[in-house]
PyMOL CGO cylinders between C-alpha atoms (Angstrom):
from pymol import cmd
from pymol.cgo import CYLINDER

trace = [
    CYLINDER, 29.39, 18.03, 5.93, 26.07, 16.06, 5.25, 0.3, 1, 1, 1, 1, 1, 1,
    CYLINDER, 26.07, 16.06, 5.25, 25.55, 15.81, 8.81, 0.3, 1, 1, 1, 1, 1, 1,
    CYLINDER, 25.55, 15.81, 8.81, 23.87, 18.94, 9.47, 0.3, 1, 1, 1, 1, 1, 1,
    CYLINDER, 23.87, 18.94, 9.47, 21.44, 18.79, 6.93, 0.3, 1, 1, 1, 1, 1, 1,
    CYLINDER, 21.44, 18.79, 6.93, 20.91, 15.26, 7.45, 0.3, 1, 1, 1, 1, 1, 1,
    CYLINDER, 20.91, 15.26, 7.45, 20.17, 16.27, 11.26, 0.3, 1, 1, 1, 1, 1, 1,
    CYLINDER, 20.17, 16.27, 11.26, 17.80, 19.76, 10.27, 0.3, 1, 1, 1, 1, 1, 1,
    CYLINDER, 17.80, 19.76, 10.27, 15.49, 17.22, 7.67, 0.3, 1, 1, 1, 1, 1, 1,
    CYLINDER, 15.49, 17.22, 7.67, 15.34, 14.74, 10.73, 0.3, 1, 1, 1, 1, 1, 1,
    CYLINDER, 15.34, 14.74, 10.73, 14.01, 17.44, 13.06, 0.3, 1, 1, 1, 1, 1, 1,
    CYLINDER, 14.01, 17.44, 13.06, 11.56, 18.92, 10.64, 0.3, 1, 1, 1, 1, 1, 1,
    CYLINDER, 11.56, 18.92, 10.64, 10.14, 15.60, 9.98, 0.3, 1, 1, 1, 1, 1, 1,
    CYLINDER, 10.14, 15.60, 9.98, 10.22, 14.65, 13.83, 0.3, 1, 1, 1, 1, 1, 1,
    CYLINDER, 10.22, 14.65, 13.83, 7.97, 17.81, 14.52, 0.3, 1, 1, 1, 1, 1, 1,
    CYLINDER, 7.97, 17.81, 14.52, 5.95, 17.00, 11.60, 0.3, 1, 1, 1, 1, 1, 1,
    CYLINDER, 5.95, 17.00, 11.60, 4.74, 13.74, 12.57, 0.3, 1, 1, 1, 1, 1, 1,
    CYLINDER, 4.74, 13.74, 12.57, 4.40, 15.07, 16.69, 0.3, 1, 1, 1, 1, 1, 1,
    CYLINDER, 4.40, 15.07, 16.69, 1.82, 17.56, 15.10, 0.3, 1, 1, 1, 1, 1, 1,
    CYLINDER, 1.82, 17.56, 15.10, 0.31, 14.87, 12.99, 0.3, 1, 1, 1, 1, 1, 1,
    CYLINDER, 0.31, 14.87, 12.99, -0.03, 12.63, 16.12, 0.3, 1, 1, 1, 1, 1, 1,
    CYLINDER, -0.03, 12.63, 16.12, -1.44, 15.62, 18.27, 0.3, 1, 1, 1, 1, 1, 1,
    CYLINDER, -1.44, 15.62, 18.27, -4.21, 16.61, 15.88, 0.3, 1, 1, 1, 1, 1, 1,
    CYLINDER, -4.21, 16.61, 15.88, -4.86, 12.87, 15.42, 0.3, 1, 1, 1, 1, 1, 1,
    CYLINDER, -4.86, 12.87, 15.42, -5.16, 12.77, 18.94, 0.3, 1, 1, 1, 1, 1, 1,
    CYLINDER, -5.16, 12.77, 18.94, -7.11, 15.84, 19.67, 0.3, 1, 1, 1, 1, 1, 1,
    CYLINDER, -7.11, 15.84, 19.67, -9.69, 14.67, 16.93, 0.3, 1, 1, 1, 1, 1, 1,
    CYLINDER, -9.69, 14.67, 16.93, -10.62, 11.37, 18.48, 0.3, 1, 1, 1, 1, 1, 1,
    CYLINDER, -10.62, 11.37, 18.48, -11.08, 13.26, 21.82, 0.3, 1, 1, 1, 1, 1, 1,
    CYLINDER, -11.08, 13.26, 21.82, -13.52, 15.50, 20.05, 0.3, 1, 1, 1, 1, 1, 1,
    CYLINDER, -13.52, 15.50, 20.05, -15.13, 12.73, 18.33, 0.3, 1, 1, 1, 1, 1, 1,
    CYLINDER, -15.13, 12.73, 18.33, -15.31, 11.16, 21.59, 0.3, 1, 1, 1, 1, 1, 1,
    CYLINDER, -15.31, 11.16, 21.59, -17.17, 14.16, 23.35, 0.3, 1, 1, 1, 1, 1, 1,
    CYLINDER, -17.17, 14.16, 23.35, -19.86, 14.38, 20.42, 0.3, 1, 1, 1, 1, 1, 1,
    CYLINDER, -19.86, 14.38, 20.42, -20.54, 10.84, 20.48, 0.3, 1, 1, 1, 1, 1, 1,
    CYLINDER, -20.54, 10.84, 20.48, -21.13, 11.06, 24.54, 0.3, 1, 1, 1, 1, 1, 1,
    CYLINDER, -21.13, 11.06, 24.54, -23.00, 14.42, 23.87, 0.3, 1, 1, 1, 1, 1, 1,
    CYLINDER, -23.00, 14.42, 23.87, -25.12, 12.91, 21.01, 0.3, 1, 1, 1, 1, 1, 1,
    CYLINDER, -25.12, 12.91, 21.01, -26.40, 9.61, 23.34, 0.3, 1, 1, 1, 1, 1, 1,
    CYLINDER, -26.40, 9.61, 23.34, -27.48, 11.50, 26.46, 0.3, 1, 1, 1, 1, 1, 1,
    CYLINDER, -27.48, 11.50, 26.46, -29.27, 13.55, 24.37, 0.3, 1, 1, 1, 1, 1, 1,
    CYLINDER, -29.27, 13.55, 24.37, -31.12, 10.87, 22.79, 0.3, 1, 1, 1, 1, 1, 1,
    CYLINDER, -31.12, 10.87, 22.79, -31.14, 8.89, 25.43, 0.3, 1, 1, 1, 1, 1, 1,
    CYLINDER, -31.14, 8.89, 25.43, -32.96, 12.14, 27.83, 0.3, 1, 1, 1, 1, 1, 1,
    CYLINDER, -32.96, 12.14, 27.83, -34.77, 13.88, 25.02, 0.3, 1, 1, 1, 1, 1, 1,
    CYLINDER, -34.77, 13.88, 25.02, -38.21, 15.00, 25.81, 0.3, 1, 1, 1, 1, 1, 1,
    CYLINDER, -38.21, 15.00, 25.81, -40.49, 14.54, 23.08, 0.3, 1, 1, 1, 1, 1, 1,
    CYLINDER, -40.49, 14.54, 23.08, -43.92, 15.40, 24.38, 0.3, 1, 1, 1, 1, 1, 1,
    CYLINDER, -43.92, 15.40, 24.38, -42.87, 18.79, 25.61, 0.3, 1, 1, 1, 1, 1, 1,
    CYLINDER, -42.87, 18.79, 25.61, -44.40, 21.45, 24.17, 0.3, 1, 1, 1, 1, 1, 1,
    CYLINDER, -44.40, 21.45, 24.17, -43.53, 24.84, 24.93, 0.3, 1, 1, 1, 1, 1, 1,
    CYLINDER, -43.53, 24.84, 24.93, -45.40, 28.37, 24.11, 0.3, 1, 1, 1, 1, 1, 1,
    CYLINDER, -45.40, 28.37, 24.11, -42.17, 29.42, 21.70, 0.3, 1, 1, 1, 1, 1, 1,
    CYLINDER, -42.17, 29.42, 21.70, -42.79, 25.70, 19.90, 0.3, 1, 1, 1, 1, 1, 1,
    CYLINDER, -42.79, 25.70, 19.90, -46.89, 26.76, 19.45, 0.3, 1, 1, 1, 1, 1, 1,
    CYLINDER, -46.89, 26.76, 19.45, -46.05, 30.26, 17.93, 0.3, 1, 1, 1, 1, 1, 1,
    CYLINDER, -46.05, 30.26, 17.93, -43.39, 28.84, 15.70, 0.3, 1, 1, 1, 1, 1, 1,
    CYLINDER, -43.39, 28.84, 15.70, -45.57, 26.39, 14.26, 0.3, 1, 1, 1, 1, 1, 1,
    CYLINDER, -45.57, 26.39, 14.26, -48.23, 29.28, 13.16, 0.3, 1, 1, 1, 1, 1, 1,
    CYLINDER, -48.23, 29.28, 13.16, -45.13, 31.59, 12.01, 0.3, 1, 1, 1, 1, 1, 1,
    CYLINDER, -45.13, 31.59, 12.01, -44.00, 28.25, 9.60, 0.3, 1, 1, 1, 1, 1, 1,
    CYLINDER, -44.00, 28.25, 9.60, -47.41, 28.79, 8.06, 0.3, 1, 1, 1, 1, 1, 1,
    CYLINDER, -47.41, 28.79, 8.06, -46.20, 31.87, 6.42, 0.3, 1, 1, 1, 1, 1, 1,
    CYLINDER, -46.20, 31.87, 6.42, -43.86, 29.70, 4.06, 0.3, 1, 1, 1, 1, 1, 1,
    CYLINDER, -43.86, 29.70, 4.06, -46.90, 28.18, 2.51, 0.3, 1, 1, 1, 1, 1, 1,
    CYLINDER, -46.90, 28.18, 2.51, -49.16, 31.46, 2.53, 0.3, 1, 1, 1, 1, 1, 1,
    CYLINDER, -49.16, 31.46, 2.53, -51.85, 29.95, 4.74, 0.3, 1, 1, 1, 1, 1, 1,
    CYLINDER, -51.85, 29.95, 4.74, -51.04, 32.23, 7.74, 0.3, 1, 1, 1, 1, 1, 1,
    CYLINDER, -51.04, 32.23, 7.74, -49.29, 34.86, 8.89, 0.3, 1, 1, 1, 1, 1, 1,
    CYLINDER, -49.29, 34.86, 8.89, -48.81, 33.58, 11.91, 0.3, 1, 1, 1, 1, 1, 1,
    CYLINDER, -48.81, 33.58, 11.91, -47.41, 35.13, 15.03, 0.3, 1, 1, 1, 1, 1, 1,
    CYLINDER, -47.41, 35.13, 15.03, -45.23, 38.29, 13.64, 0.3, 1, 1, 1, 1, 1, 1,
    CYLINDER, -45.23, 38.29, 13.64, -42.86, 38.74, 16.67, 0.3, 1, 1, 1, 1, 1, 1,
    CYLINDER, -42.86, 38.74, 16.67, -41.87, 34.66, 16.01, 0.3, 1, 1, 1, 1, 1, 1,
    CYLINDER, -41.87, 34.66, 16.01, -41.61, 35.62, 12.42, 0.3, 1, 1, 1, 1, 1, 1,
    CYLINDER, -41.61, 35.62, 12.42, -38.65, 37.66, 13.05, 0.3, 1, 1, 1, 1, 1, 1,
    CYLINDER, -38.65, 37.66, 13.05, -36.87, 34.90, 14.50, 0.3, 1, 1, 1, 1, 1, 1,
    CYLINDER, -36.87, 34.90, 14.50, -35.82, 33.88, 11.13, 0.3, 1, 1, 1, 1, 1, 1,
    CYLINDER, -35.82, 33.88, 11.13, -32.81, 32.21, 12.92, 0.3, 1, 1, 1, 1, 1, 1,
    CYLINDER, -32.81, 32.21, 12.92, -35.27, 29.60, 14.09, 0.3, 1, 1, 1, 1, 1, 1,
    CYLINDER, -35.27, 29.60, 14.09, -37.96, 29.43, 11.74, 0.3, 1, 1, 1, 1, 1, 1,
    CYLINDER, -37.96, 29.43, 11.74, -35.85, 29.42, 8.70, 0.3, 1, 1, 1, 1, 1, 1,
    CYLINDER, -35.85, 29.42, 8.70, -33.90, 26.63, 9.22, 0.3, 1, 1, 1, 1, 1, 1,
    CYLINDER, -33.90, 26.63, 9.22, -36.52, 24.45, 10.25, 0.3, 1, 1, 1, 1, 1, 1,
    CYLINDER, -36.52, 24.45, 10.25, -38.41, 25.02, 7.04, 0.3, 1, 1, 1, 1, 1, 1,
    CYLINDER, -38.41, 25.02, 7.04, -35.92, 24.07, 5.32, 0.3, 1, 1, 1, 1, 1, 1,
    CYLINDER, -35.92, 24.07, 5.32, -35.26, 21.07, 7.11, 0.3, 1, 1, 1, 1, 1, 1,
    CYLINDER, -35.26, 21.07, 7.11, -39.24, 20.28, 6.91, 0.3, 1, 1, 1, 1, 1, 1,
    CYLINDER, -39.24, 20.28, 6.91, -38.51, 17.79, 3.86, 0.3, 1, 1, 1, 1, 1, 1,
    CYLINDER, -38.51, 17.79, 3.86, -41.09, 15.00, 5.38, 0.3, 1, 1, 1, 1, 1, 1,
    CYLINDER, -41.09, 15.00, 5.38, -42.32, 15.43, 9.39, 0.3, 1, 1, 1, 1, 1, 1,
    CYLINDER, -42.32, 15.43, 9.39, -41.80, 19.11, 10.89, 0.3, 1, 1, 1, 1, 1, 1,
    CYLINDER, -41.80, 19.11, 10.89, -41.11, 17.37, 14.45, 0.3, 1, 1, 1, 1, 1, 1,
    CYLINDER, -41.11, 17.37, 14.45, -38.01, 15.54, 13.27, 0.3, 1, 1, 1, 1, 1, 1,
    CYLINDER, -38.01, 15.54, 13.27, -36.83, 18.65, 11.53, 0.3, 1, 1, 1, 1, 1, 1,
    CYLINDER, -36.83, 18.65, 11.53, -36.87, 20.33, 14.99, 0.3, 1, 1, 1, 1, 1, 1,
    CYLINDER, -36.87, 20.33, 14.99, -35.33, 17.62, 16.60, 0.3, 1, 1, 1, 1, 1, 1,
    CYLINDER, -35.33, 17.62, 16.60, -32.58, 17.38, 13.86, 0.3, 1, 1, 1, 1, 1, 1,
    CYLINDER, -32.58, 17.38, 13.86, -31.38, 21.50, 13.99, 0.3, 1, 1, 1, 1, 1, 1,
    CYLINDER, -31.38, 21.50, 13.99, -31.85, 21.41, 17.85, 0.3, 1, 1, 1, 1, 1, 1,
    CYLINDER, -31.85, 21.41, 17.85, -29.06, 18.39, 17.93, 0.3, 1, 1, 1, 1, 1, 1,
    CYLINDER, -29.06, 18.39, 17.93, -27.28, 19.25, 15.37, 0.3, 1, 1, 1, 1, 1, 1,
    CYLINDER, -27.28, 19.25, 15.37, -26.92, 23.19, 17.49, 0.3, 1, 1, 1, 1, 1, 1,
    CYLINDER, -26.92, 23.19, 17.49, -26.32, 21.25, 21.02, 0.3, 1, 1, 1, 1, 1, 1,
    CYLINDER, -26.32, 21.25, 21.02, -23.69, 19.02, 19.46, 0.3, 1, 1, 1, 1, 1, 1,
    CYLINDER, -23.69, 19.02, 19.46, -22.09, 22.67, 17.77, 0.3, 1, 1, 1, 1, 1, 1,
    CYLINDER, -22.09, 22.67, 17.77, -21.87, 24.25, 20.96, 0.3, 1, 1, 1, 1, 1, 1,
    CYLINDER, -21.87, 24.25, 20.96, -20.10, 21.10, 22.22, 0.3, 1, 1, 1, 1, 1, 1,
    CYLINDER, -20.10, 21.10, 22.22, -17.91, 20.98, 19.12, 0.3, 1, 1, 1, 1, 1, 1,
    CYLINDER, -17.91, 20.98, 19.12, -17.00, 25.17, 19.53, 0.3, 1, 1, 1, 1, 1, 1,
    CYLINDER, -17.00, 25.17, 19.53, -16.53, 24.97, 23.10, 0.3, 1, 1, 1, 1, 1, 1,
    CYLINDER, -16.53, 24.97, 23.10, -13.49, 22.26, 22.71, 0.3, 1, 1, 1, 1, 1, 1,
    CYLINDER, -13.49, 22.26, 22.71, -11.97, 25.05, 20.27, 0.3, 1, 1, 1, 1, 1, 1,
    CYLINDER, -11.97, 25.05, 20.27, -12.63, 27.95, 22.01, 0.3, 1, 1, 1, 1, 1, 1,
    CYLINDER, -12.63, 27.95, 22.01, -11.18, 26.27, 25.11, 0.3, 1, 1, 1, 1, 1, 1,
    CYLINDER, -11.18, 26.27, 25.11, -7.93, 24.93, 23.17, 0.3, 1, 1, 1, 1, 1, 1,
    CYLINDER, -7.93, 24.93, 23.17, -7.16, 28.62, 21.61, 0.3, 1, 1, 1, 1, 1, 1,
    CYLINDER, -7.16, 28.62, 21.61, -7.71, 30.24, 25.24, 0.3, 1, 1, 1, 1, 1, 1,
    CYLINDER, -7.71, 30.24, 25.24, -6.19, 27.87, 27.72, 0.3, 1, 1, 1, 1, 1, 1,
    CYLINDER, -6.19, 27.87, 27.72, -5.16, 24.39, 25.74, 0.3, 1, 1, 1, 1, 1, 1,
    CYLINDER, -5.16, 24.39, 25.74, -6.00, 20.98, 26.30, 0.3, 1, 1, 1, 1, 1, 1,
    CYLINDER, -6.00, 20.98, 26.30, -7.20, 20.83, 29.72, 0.3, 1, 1, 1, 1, 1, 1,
    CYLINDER, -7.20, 20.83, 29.72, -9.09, 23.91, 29.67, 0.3, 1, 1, 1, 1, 1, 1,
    CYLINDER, -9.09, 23.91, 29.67, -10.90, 22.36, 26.48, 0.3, 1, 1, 1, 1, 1, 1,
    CYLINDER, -10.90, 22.36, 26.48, -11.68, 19.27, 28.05, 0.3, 1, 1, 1, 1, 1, 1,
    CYLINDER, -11.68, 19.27, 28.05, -13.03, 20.28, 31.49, 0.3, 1, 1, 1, 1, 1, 1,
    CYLINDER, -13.03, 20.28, 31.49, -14.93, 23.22, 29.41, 0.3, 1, 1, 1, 1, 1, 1,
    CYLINDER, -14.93, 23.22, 29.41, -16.47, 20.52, 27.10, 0.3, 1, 1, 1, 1, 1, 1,
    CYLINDER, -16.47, 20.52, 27.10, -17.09, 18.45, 29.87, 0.3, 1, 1, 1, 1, 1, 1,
    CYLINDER, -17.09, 18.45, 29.87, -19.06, 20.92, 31.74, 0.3, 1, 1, 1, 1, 1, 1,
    CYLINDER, -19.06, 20.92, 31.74, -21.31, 21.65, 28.61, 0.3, 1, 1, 1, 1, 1, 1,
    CYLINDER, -21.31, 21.65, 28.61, -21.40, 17.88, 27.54, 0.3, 1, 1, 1, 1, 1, 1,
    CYLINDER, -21.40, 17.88, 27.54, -22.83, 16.90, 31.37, 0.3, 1, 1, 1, 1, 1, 1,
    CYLINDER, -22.83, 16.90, 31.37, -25.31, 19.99, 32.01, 0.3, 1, 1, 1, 1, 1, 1,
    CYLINDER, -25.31, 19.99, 32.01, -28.54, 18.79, 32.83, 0.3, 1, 1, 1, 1, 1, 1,
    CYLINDER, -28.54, 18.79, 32.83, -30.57, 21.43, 30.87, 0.3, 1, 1, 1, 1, 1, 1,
    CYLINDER, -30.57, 21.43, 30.87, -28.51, 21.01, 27.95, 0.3, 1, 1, 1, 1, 1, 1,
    CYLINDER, -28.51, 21.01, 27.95, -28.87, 17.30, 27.65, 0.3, 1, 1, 1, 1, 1, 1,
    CYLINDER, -28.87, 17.30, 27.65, -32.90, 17.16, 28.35, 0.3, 1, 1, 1, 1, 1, 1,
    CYLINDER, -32.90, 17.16, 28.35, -33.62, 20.32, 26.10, 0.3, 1, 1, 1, 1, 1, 1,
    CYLINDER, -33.62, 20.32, 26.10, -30.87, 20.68, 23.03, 0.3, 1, 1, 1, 1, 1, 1,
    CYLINDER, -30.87, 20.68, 23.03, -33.28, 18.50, 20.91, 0.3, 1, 1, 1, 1, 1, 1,
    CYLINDER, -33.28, 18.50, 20.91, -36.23, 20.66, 21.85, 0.3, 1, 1, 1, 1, 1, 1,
    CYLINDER, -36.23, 20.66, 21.85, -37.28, 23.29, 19.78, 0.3, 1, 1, 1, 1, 1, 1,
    CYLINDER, -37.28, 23.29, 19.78, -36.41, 26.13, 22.02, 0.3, 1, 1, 1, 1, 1, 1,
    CYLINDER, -36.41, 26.13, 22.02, -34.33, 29.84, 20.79, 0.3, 1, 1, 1, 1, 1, 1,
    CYLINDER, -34.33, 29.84, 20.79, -31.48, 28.91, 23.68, 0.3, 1, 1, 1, 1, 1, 1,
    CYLINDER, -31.48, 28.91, 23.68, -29.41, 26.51, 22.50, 0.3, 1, 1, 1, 1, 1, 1,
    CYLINDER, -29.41, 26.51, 22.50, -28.88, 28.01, 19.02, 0.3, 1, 1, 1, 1, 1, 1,
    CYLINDER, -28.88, 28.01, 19.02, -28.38, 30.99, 20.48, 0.3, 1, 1, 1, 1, 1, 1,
    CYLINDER, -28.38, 30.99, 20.48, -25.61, 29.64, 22.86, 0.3, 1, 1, 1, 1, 1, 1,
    CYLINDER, -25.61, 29.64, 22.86, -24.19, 27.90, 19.72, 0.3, 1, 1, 1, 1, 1, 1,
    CYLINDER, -24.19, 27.90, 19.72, -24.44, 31.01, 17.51, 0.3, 1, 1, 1, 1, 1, 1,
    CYLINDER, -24.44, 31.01, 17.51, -22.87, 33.07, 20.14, 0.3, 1, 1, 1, 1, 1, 1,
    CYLINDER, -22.87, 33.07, 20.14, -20.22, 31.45, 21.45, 0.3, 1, 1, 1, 1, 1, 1,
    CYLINDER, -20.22, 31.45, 21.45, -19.35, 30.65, 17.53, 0.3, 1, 1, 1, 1, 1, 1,
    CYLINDER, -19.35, 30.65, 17.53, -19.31, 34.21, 17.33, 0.3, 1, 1, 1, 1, 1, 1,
    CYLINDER, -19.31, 34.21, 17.33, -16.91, 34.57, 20.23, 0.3, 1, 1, 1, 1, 1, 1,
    CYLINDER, -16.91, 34.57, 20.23, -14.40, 32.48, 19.01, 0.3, 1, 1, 1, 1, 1, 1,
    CYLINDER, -14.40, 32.48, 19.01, -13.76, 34.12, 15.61, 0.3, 1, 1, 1, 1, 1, 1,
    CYLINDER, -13.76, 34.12, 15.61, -13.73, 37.47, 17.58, 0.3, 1, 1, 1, 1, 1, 1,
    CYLINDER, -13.73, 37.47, 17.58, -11.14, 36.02, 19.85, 0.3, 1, 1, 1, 1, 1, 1,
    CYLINDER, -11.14, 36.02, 19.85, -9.09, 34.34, 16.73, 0.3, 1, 1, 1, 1, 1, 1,
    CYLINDER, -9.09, 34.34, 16.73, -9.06, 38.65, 15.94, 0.3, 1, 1, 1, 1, 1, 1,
    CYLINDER, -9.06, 38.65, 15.94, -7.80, 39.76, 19.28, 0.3, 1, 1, 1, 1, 1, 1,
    CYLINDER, -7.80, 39.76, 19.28, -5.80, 36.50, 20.24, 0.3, 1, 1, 1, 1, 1, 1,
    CYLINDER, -5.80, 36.50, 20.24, -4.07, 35.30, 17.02, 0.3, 1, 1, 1, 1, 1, 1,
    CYLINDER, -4.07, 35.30, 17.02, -4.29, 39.09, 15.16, 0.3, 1, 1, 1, 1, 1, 1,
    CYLINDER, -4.29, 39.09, 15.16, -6.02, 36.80, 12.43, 0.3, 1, 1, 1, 1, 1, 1,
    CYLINDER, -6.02, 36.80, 12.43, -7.83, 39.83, 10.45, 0.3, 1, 1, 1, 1, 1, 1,
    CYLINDER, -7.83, 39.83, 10.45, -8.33, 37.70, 7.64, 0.3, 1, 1, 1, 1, 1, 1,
    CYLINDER, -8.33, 37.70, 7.64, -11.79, 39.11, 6.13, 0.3, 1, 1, 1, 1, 1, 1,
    CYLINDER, -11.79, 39.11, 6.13, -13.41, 35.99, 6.37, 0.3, 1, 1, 1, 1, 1, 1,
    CYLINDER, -13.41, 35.99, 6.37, -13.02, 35.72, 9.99, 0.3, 1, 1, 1, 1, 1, 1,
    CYLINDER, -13.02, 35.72, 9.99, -14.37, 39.00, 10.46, 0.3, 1, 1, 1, 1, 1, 1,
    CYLINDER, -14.37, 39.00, 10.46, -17.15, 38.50, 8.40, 0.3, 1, 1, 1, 1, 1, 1,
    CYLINDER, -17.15, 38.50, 8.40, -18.14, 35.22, 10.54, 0.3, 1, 1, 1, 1, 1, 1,
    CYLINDER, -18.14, 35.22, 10.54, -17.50, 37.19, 13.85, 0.3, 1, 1, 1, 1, 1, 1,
    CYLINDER, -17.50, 37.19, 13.85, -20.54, 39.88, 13.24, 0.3, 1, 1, 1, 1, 1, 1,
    CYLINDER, -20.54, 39.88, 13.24, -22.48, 37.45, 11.04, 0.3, 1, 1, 1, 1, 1, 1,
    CYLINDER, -22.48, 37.45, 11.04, -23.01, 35.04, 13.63, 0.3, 1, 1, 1, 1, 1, 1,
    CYLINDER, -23.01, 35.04, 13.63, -23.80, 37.46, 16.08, 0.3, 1, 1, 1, 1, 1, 1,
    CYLINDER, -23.80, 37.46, 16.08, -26.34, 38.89, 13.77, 0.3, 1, 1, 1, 1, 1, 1,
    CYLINDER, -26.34, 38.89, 13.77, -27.97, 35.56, 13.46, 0.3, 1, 1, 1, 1, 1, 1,
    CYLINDER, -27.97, 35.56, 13.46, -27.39, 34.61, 16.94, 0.3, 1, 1, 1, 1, 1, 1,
    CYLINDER, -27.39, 34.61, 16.94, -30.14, 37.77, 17.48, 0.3, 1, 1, 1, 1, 1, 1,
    CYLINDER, -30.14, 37.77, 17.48, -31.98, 36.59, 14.87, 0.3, 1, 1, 1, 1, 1, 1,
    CYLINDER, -31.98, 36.59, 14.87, -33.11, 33.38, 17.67, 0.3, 1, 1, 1, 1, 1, 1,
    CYLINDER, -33.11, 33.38, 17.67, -33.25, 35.53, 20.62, 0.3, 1, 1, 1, 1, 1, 1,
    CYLINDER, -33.25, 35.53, 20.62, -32.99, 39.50, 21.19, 0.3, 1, 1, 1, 1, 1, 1,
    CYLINDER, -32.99, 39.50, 21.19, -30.78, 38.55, 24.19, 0.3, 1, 1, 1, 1, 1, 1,
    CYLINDER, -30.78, 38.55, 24.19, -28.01, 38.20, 21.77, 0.3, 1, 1, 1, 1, 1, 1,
    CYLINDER, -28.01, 38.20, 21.77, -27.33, 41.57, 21.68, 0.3, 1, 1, 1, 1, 1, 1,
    CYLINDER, -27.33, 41.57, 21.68, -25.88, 41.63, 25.01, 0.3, 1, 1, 1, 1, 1, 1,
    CYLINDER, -25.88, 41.63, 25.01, -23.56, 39.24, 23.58, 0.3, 1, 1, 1, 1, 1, 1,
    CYLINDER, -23.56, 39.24, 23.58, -22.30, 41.81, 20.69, 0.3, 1, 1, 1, 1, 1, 1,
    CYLINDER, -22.30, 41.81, 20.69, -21.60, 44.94, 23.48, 0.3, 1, 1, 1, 1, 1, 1,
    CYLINDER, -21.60, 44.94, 23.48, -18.10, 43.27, 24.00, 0.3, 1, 1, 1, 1, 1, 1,
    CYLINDER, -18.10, 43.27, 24.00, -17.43, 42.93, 19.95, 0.3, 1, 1, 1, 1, 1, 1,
    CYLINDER, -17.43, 42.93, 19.95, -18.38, 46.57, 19.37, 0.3, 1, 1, 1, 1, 1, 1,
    CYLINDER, -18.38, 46.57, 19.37, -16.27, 47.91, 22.39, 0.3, 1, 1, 1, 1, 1, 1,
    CYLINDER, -16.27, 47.91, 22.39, -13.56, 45.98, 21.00, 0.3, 1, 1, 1, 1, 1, 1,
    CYLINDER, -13.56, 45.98, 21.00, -14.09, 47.66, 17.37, 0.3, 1, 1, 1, 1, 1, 1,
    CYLINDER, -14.09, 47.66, 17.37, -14.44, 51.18, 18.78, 0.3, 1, 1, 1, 1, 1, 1,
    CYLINDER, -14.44, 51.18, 18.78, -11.45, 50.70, 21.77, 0.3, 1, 1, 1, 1, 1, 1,
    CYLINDER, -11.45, 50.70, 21.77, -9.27, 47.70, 20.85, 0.3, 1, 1, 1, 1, 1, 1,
]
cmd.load_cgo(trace, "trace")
């Protein structure tokens, strides 16, 4: 008579700890990546190259401190400039540095998601591979560019809109963070919009 509950409580505790171990697993695989991602970064970064987008952010920082206007189309970018004035505590070139890793390293870190909720573990790995290893990626995610936040902000986006259509998770939260990142994914580059005609085709026809 004690056999069967004996047997369910072994079971229970037997998928427990395979879960456990998985997650374990998965998260020194994903520590793994971002620690590979993180060196060649450092290791390739290009720290004397200046770009036109770097020169007009610079004069649209002034505005924080009232000297300058700066350039008004930069301005908008508030999903660039913002966070970097923020970050200014000390030197503004480390600050750039800092939220263009810290952006390279997130689209590294969503990627391995995105690919485990759409095709599992291999899927994640080769994906994250692919983004950990691309050339322009490594040389430019510390640079001060719109791209790579916009890739990160993006695909972020993406994944909480597939969480919605995927896992029917229509939990407001992940709603919310489905059109907010979207919205500040444009907020770094008007390109982003391209990225939001799938989301509203999916509100109007899903």
């Amino acid at each position: 008579m004690c056999t069967v509950p004996q047997t369910n409580a072994i079971g229970v505790t037997m998928t427990f700890l395979k879960s456990m171990a998985e997650r374990i697993i998965e998260n020194k695989q994903l520590t793994a990546f971002l620690l590979i991602a993180l060196t060649l970064r450092l290791i390739f970064h290009l720290p004397f190259y200046l770009t036109s987008d770097l020169i007009n952010y610079l004069n649209a920082l002034d505005a924080f401190s009232l000297r300058d206007l700066g350039d008004t189309m930069h301005i908008v970018r508030l999903g660039m400039i913002l966070p970097s004035a923020l970050l200014n505590l000390a030197d503004f070139h480390y600050a750039t540095v800092i939220y263009g890793l810290l952006t390279s390293l997130g689209t590294v870190w969503i990627t391995y998601r995105l690919g485990n909720a759409m095709g599992g573990s291999i899927t994640a790995k080769i994906a994250t591979a692919i983004v950990i290893f691309a050339p322009m990626d490594i040389c430019l995610g510390p640079v001060f560019l719109p791209d790579g936040p916009l890739s990160f902000y993006a695909l972020s986006s993406f994944y909480f809109t597939s969480r919605v259509v995927l896992e029917k998770d229509t939990k407001p939260i992940i709603t919310l963070l489905a059109g907010l990142l979207i919205g500040i994914a444009y907020t770094c580059k008007v390109n982003a919009l391209f990225f939001g005609i799938p989301a509203v085709f999916h509100l109007f026809f899903g």
